[in-house]
TIFILUM-267488 format. One record per atom (N, C-alpha, C, O, CB): z, y, x. Coordinates in steps of 0.001 Angstrom, whole numbers, plus 500000, padded with zeros to 6 digits. Each point is the difference from the previous one (the first is absolute). Glycine has a CB too. Example, Ala and Ser with C-alpha at 12.3 -4.5 7.8 and 13.67 -1.06 7.14 Angstrom:
# TIFILUM-267488
507800494310513190;500000501190499110;500000501200500900;500665499981501036;500581498846497072;498034502223501542;500060501190500820;500730501090499230;500169501108500509;497686498264500675;
END
This chain:
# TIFILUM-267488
148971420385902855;498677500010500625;499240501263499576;499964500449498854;499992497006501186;499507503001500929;499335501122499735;498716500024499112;499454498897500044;501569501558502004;498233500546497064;498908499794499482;498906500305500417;499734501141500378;501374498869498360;497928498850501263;498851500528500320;499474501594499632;500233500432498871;499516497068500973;499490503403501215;499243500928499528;498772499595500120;499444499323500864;501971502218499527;498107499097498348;499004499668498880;498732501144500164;500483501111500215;501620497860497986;496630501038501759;499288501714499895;500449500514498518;499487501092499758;497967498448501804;503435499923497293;500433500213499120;500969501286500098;499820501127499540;499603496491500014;501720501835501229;500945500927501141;499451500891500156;500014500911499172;500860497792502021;498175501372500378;499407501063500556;499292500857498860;499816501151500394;499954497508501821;499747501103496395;499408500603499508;500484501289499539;499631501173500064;499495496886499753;501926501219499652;501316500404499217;500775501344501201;500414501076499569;500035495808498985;499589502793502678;500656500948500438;498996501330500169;500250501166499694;501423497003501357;497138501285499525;498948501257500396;499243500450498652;498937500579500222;500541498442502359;500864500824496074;499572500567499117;498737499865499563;499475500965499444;502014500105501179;497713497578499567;499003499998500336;499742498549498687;500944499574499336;499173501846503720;498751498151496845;499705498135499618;500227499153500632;499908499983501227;498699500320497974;501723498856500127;499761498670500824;498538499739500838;499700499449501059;501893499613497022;497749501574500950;498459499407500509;499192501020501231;499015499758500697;500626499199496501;501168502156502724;500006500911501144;500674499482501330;499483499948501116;500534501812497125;500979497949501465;500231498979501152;499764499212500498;500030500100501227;500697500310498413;498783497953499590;498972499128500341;498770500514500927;499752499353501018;500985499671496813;498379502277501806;499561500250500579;499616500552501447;499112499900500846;501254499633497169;500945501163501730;500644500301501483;499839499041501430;499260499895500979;502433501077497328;499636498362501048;499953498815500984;499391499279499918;500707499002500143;500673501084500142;497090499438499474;499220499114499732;498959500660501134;499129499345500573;501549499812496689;499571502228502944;499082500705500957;498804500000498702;499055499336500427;501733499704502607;498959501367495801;499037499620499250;499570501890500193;500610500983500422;500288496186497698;497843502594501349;498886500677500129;500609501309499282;499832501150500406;498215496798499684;502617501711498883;499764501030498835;500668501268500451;500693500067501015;499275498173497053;499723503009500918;499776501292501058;501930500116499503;500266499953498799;496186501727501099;504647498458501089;501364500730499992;499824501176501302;499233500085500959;502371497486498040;499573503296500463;499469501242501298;501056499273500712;500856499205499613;498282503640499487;500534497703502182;500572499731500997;501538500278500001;500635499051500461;497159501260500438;502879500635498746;501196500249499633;500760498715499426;500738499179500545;498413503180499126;500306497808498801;500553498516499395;499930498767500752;501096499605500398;498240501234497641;499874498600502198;499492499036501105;501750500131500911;501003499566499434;495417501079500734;503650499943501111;500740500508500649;501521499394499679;500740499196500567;497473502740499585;501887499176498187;501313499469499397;499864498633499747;500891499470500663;499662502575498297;498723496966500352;500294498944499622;499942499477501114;500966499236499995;498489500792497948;499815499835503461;500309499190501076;501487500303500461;500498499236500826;496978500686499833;503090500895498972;501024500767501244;500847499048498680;501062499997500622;498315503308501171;500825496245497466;501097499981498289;499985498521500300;501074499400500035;498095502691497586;499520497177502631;500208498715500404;499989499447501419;499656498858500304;499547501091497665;501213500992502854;500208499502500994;501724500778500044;500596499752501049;496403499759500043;503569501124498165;501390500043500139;500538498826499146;500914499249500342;499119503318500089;499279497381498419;500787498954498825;499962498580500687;500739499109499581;498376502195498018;500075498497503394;499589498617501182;499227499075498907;500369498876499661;502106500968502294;496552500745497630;499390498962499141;499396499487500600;499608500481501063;500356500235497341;499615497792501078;499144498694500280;499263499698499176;500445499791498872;500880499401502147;497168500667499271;498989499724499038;500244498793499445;500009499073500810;498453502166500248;501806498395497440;499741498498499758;498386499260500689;498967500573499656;502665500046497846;498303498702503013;498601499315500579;499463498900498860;498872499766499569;501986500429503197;500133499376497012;499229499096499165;499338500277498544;499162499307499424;502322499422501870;499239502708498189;499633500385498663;498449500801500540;498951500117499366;503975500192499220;497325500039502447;498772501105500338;498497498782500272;498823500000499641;503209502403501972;498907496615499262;498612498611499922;499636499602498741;498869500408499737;501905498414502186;499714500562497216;499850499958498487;499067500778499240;499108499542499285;502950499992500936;498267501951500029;498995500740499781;498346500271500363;498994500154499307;503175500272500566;498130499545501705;499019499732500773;498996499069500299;498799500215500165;502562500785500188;499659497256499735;499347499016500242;499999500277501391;498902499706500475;499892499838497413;501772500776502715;499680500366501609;501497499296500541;501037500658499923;497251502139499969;501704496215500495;501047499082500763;500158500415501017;498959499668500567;500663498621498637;501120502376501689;499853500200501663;501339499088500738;500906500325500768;497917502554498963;500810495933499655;501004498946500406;499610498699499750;499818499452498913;501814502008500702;498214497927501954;499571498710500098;501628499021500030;501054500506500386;496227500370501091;502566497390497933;501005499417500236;499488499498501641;498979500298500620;501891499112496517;500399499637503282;499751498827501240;500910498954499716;501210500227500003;498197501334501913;500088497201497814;501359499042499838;499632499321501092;498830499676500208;501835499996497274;500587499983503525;499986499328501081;501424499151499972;501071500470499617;497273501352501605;501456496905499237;501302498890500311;501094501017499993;500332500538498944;498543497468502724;501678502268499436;500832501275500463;500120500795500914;499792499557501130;500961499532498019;499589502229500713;500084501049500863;500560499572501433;499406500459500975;500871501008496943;500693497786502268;501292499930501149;499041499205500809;500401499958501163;502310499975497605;495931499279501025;499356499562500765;499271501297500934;499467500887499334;500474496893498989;500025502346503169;499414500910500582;498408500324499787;499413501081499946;502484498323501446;497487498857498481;498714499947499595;499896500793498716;499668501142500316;499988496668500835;500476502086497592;499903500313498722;500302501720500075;499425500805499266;501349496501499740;500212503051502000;500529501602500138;498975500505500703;499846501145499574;502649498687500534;496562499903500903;498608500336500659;499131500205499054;499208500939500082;501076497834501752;499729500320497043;498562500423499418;500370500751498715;499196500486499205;499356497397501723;502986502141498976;500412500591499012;499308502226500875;499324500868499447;503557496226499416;497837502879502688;499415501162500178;498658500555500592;499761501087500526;502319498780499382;497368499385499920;498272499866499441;499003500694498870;498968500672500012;501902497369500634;500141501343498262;499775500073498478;499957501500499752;499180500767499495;502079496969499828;500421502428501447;500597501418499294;499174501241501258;500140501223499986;503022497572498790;496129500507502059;499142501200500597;499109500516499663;499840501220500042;500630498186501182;498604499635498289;498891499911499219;500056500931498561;499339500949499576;500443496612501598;501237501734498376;500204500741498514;500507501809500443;499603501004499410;501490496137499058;499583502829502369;500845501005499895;498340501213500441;499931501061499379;503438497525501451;495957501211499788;498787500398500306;499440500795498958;499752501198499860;500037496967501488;500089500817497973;499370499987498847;500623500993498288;499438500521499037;499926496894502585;501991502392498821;500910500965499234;500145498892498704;499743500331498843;499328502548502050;501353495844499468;500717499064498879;501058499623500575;500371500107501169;497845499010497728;502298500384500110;501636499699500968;500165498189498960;499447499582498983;502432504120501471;499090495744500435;500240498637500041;501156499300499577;501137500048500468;497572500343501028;500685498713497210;501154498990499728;499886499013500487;499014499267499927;501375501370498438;501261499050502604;500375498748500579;500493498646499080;500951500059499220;499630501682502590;498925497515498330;500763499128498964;500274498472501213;499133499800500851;499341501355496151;502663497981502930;500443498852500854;499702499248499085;500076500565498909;501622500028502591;497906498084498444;499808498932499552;500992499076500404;500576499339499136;497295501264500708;502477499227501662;500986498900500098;499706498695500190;500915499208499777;500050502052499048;497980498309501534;499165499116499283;500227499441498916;500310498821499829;499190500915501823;500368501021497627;500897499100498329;498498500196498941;499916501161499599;503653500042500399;495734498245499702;498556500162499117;499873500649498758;499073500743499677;500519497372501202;501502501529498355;500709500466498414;500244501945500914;499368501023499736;502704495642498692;498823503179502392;500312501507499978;498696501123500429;500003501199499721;502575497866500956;496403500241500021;498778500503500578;498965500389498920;499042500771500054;501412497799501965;500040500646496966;499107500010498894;500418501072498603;499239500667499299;500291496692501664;502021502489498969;500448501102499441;499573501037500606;499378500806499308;502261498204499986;498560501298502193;499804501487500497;498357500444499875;499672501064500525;502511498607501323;496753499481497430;498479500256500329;500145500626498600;499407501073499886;499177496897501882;502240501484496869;500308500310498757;500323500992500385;498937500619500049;501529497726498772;500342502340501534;501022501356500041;499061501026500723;499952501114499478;502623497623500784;496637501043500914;499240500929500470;498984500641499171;499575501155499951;500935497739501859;499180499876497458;498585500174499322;500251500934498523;499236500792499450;499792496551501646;502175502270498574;500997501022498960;499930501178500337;499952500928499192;501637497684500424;498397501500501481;500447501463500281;499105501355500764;500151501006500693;501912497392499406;496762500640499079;498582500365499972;499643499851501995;498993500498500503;501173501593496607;500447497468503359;499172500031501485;499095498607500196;500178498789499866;501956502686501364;496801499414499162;498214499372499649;499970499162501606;499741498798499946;498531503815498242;501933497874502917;500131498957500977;500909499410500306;501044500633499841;497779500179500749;501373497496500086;501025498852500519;499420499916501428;498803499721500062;501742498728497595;500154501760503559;499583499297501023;501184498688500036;501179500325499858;497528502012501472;500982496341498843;500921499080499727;499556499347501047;498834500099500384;501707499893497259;500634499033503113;499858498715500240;500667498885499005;501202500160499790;498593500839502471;499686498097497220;500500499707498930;500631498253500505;499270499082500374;498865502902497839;503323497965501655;499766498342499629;500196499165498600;500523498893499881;500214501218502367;498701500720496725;500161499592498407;498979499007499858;499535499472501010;501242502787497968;498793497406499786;499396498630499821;499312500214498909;499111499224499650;502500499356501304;498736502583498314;499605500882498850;498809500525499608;499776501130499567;501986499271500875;497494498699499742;498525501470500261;499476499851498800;498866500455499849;500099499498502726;501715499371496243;499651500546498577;500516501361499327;499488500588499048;500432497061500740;501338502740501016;500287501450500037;498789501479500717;499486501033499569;503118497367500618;497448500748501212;499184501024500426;498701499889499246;499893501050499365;501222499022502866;498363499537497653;498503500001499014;500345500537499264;499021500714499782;499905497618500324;501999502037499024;500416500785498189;499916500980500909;498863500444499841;502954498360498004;498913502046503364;500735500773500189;498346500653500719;499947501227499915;503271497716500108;495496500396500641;499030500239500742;499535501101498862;499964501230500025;499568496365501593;500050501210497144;499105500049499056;500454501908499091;499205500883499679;500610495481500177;501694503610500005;500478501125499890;499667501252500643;500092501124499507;501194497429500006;498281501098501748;499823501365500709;500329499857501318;499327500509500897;501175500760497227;500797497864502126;500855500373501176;498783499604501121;499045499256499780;503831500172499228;497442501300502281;499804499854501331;500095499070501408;500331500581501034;500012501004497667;499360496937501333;501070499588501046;499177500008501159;498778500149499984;502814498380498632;499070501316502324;499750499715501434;500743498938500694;501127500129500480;498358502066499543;499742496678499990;500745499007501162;500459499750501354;499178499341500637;499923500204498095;502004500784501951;500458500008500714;501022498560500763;501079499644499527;498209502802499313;500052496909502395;501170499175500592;499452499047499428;499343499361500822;502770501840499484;497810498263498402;499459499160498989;499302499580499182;500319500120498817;500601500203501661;497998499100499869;499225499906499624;499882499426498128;500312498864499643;499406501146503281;499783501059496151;499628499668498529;498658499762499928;499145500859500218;502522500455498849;498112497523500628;498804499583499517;499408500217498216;499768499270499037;500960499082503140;499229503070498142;499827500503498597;498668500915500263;499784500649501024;502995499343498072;496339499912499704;498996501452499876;500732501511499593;500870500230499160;497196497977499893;501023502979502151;500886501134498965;500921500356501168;500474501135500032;499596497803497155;500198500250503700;501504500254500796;499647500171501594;499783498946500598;501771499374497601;498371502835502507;499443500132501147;500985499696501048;501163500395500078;497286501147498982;500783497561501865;501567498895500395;499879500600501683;498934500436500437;500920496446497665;501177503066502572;500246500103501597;500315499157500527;501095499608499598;499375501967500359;499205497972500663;500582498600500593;500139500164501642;499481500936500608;499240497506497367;501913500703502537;500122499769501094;499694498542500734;500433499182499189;500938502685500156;498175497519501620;499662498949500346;501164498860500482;499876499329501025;498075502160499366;502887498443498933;500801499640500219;499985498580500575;500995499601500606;499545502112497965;498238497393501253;499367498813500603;499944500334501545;500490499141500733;498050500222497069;501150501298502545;499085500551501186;501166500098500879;500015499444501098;497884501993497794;503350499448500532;501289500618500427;500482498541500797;500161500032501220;500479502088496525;499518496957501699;501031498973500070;498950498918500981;500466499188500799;501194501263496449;497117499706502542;499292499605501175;500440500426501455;500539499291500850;497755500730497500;501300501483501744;500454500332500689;501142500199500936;499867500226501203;498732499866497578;502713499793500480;501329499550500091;500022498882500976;500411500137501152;500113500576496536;498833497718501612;500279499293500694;498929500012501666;500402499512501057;500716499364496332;497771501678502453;498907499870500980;500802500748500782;500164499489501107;497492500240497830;503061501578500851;500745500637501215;501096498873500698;500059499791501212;499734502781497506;500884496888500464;501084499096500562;499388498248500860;500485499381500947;501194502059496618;497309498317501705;499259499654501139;499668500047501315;500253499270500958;499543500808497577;499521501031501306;499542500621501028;500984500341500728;499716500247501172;498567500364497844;503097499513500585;500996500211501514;500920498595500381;501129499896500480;499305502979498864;498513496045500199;500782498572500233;500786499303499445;500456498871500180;499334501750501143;500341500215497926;500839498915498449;499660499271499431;498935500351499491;501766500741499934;499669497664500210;500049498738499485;500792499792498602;499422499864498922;500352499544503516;501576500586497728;501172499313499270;500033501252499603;500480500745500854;500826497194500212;498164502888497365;499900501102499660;501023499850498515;499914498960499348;497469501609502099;503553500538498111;500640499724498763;499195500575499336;499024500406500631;503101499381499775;497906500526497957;499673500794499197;501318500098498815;500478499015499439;496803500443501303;503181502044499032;500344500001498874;500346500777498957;500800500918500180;499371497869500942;499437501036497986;499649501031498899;500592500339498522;500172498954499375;498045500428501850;502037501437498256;500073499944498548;499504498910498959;498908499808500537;501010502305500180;500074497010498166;499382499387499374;498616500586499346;499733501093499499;502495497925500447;496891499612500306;497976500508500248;499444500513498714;498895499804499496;500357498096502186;501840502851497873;499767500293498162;498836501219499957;499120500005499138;503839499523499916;497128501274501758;498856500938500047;498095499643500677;499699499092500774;502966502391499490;496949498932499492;498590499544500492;500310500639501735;499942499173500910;498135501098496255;502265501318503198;500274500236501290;500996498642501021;499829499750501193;499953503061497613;500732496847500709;500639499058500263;499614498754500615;500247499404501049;500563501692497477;498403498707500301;498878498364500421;498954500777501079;499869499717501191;499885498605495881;499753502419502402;499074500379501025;500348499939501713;499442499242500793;499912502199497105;501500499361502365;501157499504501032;500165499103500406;499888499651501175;500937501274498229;499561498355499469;500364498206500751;499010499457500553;500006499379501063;501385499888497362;497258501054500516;498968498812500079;498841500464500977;499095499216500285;501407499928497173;499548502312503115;499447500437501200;500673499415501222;499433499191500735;499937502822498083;501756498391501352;501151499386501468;499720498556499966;499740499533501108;502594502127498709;497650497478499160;499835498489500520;498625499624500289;499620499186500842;502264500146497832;497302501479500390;498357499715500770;500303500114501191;500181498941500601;498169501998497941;501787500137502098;500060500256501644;500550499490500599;499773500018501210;499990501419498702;501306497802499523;500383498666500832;499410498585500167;500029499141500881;501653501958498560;497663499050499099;499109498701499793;498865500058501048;499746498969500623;500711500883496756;499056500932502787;498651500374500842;500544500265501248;499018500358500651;499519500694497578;502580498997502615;500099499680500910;500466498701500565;500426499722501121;499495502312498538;499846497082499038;500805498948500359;501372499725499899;500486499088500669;497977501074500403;502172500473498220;501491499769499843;500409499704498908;499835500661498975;500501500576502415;500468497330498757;500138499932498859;501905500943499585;500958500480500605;496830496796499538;501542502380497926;501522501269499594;501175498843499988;499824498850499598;498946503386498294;502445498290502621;500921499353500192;501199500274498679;500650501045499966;498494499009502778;501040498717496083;499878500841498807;501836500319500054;500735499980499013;496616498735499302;502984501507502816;501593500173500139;499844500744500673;501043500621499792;500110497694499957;498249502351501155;499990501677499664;499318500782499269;499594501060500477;500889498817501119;499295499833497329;499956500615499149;500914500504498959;499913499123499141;498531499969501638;502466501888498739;500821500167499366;499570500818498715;499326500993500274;501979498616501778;498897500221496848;499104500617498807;501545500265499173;500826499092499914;496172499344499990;503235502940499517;501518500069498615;499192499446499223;498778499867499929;502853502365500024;499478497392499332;499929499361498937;499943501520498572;499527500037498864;501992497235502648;498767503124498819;500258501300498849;500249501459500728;500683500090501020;500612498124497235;498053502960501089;500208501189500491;500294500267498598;499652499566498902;498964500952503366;502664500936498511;500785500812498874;500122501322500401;500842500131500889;500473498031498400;497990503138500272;500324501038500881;501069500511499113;500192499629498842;497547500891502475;503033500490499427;501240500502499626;500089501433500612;499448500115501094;501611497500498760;499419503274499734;499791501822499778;501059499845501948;499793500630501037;500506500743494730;500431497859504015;501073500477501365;499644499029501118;501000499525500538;501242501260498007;497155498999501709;499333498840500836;498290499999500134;499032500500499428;503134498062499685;498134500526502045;498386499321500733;499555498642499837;499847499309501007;500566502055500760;499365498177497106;500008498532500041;498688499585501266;500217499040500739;500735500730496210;498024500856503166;499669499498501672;500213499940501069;499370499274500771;499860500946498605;501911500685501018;500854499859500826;501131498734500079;500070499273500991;499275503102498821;501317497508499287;501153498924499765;499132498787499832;500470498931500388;501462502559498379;496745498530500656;498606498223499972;500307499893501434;500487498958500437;496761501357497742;502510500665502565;499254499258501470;501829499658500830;499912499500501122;496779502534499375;504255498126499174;500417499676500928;500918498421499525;500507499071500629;499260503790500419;500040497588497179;500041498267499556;499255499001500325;500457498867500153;500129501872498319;498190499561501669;498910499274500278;499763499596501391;499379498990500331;499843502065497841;501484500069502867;500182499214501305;501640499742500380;500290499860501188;497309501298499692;503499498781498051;500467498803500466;499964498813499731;500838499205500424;499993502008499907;498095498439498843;499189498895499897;499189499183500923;499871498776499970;500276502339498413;499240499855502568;499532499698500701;500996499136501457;500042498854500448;498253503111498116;502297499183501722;501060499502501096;500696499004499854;500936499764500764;499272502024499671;499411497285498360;501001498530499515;499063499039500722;500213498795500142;500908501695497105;497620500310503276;498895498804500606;500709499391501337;500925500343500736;496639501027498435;501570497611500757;500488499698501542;499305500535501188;500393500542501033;500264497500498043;498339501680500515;498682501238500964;499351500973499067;499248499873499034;499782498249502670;501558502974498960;500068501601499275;498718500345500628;499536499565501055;503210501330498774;496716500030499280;498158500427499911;500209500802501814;500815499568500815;498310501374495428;500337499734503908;499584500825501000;499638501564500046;499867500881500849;499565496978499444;500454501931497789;499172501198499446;500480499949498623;500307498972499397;497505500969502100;502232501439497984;500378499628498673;499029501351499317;500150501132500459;502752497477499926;496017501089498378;499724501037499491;500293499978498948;499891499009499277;498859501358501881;501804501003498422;500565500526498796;498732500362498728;499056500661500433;503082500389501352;497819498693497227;499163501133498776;500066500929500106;498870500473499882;501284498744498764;500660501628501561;500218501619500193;500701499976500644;500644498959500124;499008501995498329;500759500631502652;500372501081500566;501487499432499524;500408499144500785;497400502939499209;503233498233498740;501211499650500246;500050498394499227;500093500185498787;500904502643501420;498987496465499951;500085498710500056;500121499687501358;500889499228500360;497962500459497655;499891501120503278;500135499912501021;501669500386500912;500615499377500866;496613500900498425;503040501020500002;501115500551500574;501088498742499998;500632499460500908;498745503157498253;500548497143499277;501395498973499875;499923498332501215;500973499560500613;499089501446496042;498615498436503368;500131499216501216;500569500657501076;501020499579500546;497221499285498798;500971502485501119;500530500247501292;501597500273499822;500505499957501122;497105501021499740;503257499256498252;500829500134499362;501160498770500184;501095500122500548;497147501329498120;501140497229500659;500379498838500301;500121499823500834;501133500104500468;498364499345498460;499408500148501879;499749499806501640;501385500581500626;500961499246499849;496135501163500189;503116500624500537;500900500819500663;501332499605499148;500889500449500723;497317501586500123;502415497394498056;500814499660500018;500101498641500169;501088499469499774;499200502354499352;499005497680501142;500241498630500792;499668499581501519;499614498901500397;500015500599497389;500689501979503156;499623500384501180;498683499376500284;499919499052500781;502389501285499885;496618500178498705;498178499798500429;499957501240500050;500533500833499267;498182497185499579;500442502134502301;499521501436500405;498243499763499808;499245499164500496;503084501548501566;497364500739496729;498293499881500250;499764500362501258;500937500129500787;498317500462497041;499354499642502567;499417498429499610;500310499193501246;499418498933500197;498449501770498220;503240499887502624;499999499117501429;500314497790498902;499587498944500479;502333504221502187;498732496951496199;500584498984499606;498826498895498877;499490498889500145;503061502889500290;497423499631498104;498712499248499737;499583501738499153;500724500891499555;499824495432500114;498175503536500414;498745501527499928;500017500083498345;499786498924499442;498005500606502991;502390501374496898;499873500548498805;498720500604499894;499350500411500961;502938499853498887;497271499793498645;498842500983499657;499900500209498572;500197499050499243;498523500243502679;500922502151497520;500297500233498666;498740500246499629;498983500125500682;503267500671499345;497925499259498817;498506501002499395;500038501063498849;500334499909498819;498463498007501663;500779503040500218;499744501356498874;499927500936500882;498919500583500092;502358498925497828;499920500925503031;499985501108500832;500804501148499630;499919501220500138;498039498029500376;502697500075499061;500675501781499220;500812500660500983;500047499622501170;500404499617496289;500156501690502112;500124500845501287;501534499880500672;500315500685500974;497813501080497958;502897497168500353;500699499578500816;499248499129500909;501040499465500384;500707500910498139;497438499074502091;499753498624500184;499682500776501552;500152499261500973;498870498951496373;500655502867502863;500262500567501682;501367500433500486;500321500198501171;497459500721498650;502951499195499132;501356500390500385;501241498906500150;501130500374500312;498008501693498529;500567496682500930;500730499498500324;499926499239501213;498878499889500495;501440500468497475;500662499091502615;500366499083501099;499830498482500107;500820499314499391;500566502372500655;497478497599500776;498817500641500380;499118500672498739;500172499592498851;499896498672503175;499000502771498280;499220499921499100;499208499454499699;499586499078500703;500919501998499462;498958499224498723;499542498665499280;498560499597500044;499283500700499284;502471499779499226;497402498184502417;499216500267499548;498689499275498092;500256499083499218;500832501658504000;498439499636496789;499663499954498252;498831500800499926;499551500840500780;502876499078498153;497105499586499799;498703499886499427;499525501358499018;500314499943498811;500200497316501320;499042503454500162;499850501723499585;499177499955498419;498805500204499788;500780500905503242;501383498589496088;499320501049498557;499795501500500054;500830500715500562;500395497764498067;497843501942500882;500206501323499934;500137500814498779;499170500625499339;499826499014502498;502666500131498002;500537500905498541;500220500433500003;501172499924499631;499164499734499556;499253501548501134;500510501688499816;498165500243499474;499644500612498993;502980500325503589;496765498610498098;498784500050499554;499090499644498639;499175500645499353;501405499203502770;499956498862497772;499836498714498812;500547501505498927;499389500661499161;501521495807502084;500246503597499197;500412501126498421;499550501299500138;500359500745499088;501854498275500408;497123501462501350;499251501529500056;498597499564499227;499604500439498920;501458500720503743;498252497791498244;498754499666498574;500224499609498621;499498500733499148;499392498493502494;501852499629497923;500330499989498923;500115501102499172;499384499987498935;501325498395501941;500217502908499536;500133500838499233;498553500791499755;499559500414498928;502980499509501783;496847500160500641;498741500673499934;499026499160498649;499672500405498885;500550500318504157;499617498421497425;499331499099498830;500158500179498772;499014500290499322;501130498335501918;501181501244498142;500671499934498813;499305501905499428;499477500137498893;503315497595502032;497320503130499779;500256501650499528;498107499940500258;499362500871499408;503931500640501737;496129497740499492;498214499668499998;499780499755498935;499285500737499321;500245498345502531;500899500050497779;499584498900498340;500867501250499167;499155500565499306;501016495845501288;500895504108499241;500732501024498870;499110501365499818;499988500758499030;502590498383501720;496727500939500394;498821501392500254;499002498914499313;499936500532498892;500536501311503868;498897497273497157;498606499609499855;499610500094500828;498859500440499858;500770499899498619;500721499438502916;499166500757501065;500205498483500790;500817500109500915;499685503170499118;498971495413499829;500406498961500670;498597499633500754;498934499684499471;503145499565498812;498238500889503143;499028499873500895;500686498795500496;499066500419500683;499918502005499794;501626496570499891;500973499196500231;499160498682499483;499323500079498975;502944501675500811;497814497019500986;499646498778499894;501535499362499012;501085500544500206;497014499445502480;501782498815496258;500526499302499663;501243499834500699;501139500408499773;496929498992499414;501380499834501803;501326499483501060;499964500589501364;498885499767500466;501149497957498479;500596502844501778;500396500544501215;500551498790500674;500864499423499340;499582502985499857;499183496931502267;500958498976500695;500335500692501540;499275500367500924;499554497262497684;501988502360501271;501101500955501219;500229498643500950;500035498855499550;501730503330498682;498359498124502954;499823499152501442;501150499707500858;500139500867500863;497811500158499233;502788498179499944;501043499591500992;499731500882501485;498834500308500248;501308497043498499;501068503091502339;499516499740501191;501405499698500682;501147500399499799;496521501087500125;501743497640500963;500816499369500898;501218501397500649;499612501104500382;498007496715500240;503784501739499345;500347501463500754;501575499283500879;501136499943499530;497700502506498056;500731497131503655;500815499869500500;500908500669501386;499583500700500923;499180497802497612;502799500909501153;501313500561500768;500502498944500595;499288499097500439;501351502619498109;500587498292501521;500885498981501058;501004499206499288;501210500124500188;498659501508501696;499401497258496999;500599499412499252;499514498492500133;500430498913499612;499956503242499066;498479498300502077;499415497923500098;499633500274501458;499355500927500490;499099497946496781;502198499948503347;500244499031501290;498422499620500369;499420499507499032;503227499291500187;496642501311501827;498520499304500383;500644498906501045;501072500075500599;496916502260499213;501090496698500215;500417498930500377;498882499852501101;499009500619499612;502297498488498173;498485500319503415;499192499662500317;499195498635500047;500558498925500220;500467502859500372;497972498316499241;498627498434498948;499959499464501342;500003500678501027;497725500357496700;502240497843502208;500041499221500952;498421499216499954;499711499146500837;503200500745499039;
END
């Protein structure tokens, strides 16, 4: 393995200090003639040196590196606001640690330890840990967070939220509204608050139109497991609707929790020759940007995460400036966004 070059190196070759060099490449003030200058740029840019960053932060106290812990990357949703984050920051001239959680709480919680080690002062997180005797040590310390997706009911922690009540209202009021009755639902297990929120918006709107919930279409896992080579919302929804198809009278409609949970019904469906929606009408929620590209496309309930993670980051580098003009909580707005995935019926 090759050895690092050092301004130790470069010093050593151009005949010069160490501390002449530091200065150099630091762009620092102090008076070198231009000549020297010259040589030591030209000495470390042949030797291919790389600034250590973290010894120079240390010194400085100047972090130009925010963390993000999110469930996981391979989700399209989570990869939107992941390039959000890195727009924002990159703007700004910080650059970004990714960290996966997995949904696993212990590993989410190690990685808030390890960030915070490694002196980086902001977290944009969605969190599903349980821990918030950590985050309080870790607040009280210094660190930075920003709530994202999930709501922390903590002081100190400037949260984003999304209406995720409202979302799942909406969901069902659209499927309504095109004559649906015998409606499925099915979802990941209601372990997250986004989750319930979801549920417990979509059945209001059924309640208030009078419908009652039919508790066999309803399909709920029993357990989520994410995994680095896989989609476990993809492979939920199409377990979850061959569950469904064991009915004897099959829904009409089936709405998914998310965008691929959705895919995997429509997924199911078509291998048990159902065609959307001439057979029975699908609908997802999030919007991500497969959800126009597939066959039919999809229609579903519009988060807006590419956005959600451009403020966050803005927020987070607001509060790291002192410069926080920003309310507590931010609540971001569902909108209806529909394609050719749900069947209208005509109301008699």
């Amino acid at each position: 393995m090759q050895k690092r070059v050092t301004i130790h190196d470069i010093a050593k070759e151009a005949g010069v200090s160490s501390a002449t060099v530091s200065r150099v490449l630091s762009n620092s003030d102090y008076p070198v003639s231009a000549k020297l200058r010259s040589k030591i740029q030209n000495l470390a840019e042949q030797m291919q040196y790389i600034p250590n960053m973290i010894g120079k932060q240390l010194k400085t106290d100047n972090n130009m590196t925010i963390g993000v812990i999110i469930p996981t990357i391979s989700n399209p949703f989570y990869a939107a606001v992941m390039l959000g984050v890195e727009e924002a920051a990159r703007k700004s001239g910080y650059h970004v640690l990714l960290c996966n959680s997995l949904q696993d709480g212990s590993l989410e919680e190690g990685y808030l330890k390890t960030l915070f080690e490694k002196q980086v002062k902001g977290v944009i997180l969605s969190s599903i840990s349980g821990n918030r005797k950590l985050m309080t040590h870790l607040i009280k310390m210094g660190l930075n967070v920003i709530a994202i997706d999930q709501k922390l009911d903590m002081p100190d922690v400037l949260q984003i939220e999304f209406d995720y009540r409202r979302g799942g209202y909406m969901a069902a009021q659209y499927l309504l509204e095109q004559g649906h009755r015998k409606i499925g639902y099915v979802t990941a297990p209601l372990d997250r608050p986004s989750r319930q929120h979801i549920y417990h918006g979509f059945f209001e709107a059924l309640h208030a139109a009078g419908v009652d919930k039919n508790d066999s279409y309803v399909q709920i896992a029993d357990e989520e497991k994410e995994v680095y080579d896989g989609i476990y919302e993809f492979e939920n929804g199409k377990v979850l609707t061959r569950k469904l198809l064991q009915l004897d009278e099959l829904p009409s409609a089936i709405f998914a929790c998310n965008d691929l949970t959705a895919f995997g019904v429509i997924n199911e469906l078509a291998a048990n020759g159902l065609r959307v929606p001439e057979d029975i009408s699908v609908m997802g929620f999030d919007n991500i940007e497969f959800s126009r590209m597939v066959t039919p496309a999809l229609t579903t309930i519009k988060q807006p995460n590419y956005e959600m993670g451009k403020l966050a980051c803005s927020m987070l580098l607001d509060k790291l400036r002192k410069d926080n003009n920003h309310e507590m909580d931010v609540m971001l707005l569902p909108k209806l966004i529909v394609r050719d995935s749900v069947k209208t019926f005509e109301l008699e």
